[in-house]
ZAPA-584790 format. One record per atom (N, C-alpha, C, O): atom name; x, y, z; residue in three letters; residue number from 1. Coordinates in steps of 0.1 Angstrom, whole numbers. Layout:
BEGIN
<sepa atom="CA" xx="X" yy="Y" zz="Z" type="ALA" seq="NUM"/>
...
END
This chain:
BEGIN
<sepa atom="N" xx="198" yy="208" zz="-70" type="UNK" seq="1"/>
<sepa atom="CA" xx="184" yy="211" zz="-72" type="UNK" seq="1"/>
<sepa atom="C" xx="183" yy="226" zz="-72" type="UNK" seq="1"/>
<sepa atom="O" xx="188" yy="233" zz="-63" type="UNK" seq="1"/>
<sepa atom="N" xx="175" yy="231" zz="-81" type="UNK" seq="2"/>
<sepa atom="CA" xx="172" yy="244" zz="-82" type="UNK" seq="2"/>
<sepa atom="C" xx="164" yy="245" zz="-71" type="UNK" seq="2"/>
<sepa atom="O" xx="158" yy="236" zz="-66" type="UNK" seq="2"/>
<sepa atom="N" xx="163" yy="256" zz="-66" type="UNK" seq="3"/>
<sepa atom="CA" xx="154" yy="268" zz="-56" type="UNK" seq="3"/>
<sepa atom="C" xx="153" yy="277" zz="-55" type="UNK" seq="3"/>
<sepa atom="O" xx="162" yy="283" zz="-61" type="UNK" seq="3"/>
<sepa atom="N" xx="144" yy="285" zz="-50" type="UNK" seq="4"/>
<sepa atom="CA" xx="140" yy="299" zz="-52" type="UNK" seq="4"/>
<sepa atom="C" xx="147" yy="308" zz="-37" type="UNK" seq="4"/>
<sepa atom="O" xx="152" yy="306" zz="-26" type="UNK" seq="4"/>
<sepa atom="N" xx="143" yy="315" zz="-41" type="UNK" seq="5"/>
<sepa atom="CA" xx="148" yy="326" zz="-29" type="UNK" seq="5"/>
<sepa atom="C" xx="142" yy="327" zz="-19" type="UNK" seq="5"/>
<sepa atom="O" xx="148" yy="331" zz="-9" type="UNK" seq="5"/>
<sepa atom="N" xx="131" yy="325" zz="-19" type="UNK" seq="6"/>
<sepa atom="CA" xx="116" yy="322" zz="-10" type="UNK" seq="6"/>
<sepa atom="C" xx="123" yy="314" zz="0" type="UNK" seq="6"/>
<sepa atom="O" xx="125" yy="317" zz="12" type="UNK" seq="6"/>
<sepa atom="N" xx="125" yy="302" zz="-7" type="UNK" seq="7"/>
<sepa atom="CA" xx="125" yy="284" zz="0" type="UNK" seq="7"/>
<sepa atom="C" xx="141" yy="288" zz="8" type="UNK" seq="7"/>
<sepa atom="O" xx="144" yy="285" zz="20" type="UNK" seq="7"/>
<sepa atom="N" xx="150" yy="294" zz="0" type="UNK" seq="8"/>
<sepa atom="CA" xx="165" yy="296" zz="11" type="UNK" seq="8"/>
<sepa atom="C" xx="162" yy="306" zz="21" type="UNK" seq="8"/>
<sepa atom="O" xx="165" yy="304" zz="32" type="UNK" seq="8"/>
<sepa atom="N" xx="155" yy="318" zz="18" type="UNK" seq="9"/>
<sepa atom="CA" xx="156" yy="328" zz="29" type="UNK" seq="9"/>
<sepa atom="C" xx="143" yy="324" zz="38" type="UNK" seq="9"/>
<sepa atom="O" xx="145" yy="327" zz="50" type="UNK" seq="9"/>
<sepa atom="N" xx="131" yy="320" zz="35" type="UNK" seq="10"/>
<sepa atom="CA" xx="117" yy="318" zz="47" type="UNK" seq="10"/>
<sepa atom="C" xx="120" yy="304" zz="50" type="UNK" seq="10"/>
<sepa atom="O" xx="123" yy="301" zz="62" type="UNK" seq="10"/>
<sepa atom="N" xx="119" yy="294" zz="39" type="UNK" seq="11"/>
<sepa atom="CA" xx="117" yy="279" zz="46" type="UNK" seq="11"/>
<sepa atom="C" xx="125" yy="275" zz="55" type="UNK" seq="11"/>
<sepa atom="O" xx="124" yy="272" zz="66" type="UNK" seq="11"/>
<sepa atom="N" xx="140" yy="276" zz="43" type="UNK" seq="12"/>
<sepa atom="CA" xx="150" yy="266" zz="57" type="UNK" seq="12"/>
<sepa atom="C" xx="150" yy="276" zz="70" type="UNK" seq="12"/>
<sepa atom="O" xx="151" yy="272" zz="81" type="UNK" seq="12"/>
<sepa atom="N" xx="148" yy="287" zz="67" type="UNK" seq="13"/>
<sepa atom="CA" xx="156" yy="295" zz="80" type="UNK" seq="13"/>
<sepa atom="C" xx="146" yy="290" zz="94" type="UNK" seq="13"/>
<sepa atom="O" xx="150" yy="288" zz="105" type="UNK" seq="13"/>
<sepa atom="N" xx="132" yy="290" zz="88" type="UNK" seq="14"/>
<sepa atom="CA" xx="119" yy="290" zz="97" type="UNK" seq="14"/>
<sepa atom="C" xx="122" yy="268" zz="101" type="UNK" seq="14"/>
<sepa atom="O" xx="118" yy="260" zz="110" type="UNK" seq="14"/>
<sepa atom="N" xx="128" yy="267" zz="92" type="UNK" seq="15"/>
<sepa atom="CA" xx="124" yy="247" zz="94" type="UNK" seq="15"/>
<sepa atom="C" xx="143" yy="245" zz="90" type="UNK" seq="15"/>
<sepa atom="O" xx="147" yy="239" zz="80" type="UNK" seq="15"/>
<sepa atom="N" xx="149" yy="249" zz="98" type="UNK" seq="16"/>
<sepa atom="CA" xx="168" yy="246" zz="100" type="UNK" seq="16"/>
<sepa atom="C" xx="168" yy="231" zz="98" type="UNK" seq="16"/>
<sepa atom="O" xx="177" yy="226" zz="90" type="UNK" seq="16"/>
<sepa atom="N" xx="158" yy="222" zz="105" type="UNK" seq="17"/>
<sepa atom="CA" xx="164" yy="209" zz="103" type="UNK" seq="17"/>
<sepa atom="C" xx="157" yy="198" zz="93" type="UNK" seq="17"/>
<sepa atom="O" xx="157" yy="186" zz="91" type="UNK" seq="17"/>
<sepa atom="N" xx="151" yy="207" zz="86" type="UNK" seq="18"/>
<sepa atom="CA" xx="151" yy="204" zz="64" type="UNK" seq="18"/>
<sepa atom="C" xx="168" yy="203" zz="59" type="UNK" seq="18"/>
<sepa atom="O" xx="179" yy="210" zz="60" type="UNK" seq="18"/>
<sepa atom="N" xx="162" yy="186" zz="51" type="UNK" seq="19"/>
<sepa atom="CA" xx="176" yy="186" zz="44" type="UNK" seq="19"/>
<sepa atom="C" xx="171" yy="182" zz="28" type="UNK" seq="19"/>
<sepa atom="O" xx="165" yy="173" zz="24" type="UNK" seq="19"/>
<sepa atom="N" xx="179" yy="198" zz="17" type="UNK" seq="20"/>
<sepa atom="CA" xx="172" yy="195" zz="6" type="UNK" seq="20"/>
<sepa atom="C" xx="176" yy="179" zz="0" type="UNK" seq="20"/>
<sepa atom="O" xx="172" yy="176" zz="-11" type="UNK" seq="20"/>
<sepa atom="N" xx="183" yy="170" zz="8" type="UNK" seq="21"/>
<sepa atom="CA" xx="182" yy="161" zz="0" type="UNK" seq="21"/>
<sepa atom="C" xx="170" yy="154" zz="5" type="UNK" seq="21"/>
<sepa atom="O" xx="162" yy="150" zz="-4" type="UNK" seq="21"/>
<sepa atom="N" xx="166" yy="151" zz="16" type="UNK" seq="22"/>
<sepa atom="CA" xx="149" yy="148" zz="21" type="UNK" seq="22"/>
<sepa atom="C" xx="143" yy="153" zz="8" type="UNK" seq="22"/>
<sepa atom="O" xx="145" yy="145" zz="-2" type="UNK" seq="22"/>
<sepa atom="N" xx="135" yy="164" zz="5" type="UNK" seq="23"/>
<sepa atom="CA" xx="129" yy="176" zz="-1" type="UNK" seq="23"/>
<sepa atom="C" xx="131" yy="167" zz="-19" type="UNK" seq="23"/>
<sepa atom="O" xx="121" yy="162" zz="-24" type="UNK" seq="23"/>
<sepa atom="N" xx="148" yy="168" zz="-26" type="UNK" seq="24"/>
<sepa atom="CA" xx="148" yy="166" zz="-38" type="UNK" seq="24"/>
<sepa atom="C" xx="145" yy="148" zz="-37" type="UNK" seq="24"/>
<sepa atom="O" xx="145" yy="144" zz="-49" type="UNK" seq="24"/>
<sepa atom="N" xx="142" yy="138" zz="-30" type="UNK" seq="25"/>
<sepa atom="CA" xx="137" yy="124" zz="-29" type="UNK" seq="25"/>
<sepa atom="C" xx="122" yy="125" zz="-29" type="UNK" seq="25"/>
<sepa atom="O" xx="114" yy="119" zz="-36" type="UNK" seq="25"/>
<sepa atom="N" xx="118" yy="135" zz="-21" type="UNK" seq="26"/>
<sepa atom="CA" xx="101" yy="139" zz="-18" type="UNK" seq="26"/>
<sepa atom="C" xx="100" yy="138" zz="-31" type="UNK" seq="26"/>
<sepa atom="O" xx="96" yy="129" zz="-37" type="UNK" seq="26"/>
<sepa atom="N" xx="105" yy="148" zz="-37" type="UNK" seq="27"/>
<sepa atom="CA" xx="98" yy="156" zz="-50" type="UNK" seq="27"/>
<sepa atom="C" xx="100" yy="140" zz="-63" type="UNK" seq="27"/>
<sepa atom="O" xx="93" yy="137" zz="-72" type="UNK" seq="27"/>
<sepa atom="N" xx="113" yy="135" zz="-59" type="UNK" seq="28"/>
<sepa atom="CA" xx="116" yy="127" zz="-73" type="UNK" seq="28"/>
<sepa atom="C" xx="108" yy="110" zz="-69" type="UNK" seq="28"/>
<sepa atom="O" xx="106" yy="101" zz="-78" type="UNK" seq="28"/>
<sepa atom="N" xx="103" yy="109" zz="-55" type="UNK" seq="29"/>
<sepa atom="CA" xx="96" yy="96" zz="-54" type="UNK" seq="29"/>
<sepa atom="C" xx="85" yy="103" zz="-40" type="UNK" seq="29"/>
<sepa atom="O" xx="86" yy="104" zz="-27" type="UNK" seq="29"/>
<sepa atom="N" xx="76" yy="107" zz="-49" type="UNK" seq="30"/>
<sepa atom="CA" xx="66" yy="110" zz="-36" type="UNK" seq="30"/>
<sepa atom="C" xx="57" yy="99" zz="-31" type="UNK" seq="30"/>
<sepa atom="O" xx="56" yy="89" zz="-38" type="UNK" seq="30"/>
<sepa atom="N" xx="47" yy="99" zz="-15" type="UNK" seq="31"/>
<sepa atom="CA" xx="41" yy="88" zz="-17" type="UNK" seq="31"/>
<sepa atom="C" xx="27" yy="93" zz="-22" type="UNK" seq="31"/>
<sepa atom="O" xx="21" yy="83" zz="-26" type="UNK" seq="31"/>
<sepa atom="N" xx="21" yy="104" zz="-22" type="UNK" seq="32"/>
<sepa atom="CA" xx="9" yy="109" zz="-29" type="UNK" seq="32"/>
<sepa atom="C" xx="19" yy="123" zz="-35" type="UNK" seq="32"/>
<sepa atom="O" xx="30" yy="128" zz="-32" type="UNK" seq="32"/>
<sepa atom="N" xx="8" yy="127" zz="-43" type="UNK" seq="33"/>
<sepa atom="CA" xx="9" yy="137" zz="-52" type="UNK" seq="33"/>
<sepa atom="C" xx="-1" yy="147" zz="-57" type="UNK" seq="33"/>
<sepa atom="O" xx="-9" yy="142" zz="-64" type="UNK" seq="33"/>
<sepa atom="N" xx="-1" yy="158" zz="-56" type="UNK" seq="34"/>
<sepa atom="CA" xx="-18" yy="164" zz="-56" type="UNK" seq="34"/>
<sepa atom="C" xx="-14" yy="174" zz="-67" type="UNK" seq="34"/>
<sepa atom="O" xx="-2" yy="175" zz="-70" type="UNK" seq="34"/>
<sepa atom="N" xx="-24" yy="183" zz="-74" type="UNK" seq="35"/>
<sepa atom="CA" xx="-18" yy="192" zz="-84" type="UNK" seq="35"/>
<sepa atom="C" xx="-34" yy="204" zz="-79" type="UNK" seq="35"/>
<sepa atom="O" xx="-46" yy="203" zz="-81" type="UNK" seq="35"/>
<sepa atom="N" xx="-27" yy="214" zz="-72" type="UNK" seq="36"/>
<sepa atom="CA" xx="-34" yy="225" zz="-67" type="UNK" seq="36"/>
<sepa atom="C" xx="-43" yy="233" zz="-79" type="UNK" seq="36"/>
<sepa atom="O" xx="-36" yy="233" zz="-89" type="UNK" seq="36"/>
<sepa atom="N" xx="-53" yy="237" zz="-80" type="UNK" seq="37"/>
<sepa atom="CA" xx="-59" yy="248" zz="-85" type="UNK" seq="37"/>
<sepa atom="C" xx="-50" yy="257" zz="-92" type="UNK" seq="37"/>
<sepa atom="O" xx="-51" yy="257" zz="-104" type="UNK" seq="37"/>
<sepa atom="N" xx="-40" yy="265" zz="-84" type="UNK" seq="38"/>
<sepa atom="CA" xx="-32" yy="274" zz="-89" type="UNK" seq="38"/>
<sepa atom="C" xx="-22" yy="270" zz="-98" type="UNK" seq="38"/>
<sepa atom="O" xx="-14" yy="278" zz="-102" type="UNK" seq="38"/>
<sepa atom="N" xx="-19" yy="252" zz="-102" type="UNK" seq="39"/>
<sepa atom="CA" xx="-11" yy="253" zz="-109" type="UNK" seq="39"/>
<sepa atom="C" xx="0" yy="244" zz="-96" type="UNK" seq="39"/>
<sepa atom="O" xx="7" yy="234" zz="-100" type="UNK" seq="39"/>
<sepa atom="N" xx="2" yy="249" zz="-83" type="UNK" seq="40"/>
<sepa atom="CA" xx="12" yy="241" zz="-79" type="UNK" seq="40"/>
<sepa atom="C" xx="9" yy="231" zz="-78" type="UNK" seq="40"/>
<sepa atom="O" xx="-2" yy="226" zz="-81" type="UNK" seq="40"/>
<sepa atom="N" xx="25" yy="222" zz="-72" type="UNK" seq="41"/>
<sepa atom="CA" xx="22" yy="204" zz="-70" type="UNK" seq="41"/>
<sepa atom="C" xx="24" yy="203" zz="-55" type="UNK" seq="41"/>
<sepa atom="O" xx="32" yy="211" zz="-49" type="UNK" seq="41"/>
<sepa atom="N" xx="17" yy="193" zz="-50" type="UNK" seq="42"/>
<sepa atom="CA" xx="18" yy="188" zz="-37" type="UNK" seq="42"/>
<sepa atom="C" xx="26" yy="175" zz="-36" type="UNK" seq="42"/>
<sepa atom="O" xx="21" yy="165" zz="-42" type="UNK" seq="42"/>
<sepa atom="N" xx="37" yy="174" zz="-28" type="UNK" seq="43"/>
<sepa atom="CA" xx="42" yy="164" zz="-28" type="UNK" seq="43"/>
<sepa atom="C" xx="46" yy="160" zz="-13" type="UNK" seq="43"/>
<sepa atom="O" xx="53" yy="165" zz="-5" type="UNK" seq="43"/>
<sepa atom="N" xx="38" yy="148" zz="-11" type="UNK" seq="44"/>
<sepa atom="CA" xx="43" yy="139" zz="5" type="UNK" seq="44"/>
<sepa atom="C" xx="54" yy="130" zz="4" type="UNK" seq="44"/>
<sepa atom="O" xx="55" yy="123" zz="-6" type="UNK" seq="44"/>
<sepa atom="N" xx="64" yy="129" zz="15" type="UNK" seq="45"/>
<sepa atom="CA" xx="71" yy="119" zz="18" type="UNK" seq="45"/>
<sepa atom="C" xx="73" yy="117" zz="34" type="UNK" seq="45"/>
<sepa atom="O" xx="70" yy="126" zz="42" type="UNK" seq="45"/>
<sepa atom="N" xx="79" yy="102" zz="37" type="UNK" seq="46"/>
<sepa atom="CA" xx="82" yy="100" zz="45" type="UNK" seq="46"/>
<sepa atom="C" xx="94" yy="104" zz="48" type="UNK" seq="46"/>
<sepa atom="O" xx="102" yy="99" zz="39" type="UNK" seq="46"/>
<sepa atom="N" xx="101" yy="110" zz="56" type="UNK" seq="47"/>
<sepa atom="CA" xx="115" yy="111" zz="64" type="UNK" seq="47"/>
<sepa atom="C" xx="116" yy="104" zz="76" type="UNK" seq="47"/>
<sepa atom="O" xx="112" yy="108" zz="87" type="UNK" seq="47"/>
<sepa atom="N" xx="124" yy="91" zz="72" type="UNK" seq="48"/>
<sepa atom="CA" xx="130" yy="85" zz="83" type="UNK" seq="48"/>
<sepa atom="C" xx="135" yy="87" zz="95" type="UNK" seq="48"/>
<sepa atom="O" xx="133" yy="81" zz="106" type="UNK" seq="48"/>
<sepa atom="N" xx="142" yy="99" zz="91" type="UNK" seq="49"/>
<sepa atom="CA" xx="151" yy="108" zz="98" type="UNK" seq="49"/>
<sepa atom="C" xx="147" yy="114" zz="111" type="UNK" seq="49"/>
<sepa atom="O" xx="151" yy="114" zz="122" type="UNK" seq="49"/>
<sepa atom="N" xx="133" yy="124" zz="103" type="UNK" seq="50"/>
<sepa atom="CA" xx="124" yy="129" zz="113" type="UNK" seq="50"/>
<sepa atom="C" xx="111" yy="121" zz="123" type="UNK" seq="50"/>
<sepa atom="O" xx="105" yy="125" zz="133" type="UNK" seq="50"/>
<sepa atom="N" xx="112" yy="109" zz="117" type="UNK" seq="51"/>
<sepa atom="CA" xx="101" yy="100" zz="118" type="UNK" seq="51"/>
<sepa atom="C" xx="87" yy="109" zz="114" type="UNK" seq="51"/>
<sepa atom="O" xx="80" yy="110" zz="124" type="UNK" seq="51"/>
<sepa atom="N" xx="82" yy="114" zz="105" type="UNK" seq="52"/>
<sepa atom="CA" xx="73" yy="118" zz="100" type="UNK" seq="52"/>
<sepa atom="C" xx="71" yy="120" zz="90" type="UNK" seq="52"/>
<sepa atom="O" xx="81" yy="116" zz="84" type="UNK" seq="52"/>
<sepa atom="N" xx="62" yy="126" zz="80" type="UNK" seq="53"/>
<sepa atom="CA" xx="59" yy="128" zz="64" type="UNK" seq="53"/>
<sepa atom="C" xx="57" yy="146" zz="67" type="UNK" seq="53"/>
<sepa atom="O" xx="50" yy="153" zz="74" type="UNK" seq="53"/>
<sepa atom="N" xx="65" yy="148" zz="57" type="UNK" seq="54"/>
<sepa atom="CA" xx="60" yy="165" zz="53" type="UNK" seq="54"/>
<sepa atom="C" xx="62" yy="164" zz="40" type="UNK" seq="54"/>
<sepa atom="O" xx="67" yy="154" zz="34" type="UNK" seq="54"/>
<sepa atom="N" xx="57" yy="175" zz="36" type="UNK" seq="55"/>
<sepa atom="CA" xx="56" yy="178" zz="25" type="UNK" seq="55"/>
<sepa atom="C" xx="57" yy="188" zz="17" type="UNK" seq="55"/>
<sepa atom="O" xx="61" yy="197" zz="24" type="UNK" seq="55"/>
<sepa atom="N" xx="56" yy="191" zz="4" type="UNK" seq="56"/>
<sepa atom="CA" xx="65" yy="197" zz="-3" type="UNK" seq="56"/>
<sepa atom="C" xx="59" yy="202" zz="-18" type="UNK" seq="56"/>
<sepa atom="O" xx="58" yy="195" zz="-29" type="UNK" seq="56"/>
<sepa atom="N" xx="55" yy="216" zz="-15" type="UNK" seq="57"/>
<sepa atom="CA" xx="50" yy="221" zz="-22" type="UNK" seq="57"/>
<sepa atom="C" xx="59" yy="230" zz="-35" type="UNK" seq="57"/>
<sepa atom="O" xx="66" yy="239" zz="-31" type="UNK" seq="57"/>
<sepa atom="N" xx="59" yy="230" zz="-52" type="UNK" seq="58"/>
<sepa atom="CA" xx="66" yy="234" zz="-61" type="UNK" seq="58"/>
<sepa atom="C" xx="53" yy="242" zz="-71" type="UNK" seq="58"/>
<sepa atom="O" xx="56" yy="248" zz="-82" type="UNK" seq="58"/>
END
């Protein structure tokens, strides 16, 4: 999965126990989906893993 420089140096470092394969499932089967003002996408999923939904903004 492509990423930006942003998402390797702020996200994971700030949130270590993100796994982009969580993140590239969010993005390829979200359970909502929103499309921001500015053009970005909002994407929710559930993680099993974590037992919770985050989300995932492109």
């Amino acid at each position: 999965m492509k990423t930006t420089r942003y998402f390797k140096e702020k996200v994971l470092v700030k949130r270590p126990y993100l796994k982009e394969e969580w993140i590239e499932q969010i993005v390829h089967k979200p359970i909502k989906t929103e499309i921001q003002e500015e053009g970005k996408v909002r994407y929710w999923g559930y993680v099993e893993d974590l037992k919770k939904y985050i989300r995932v903004v492109t």
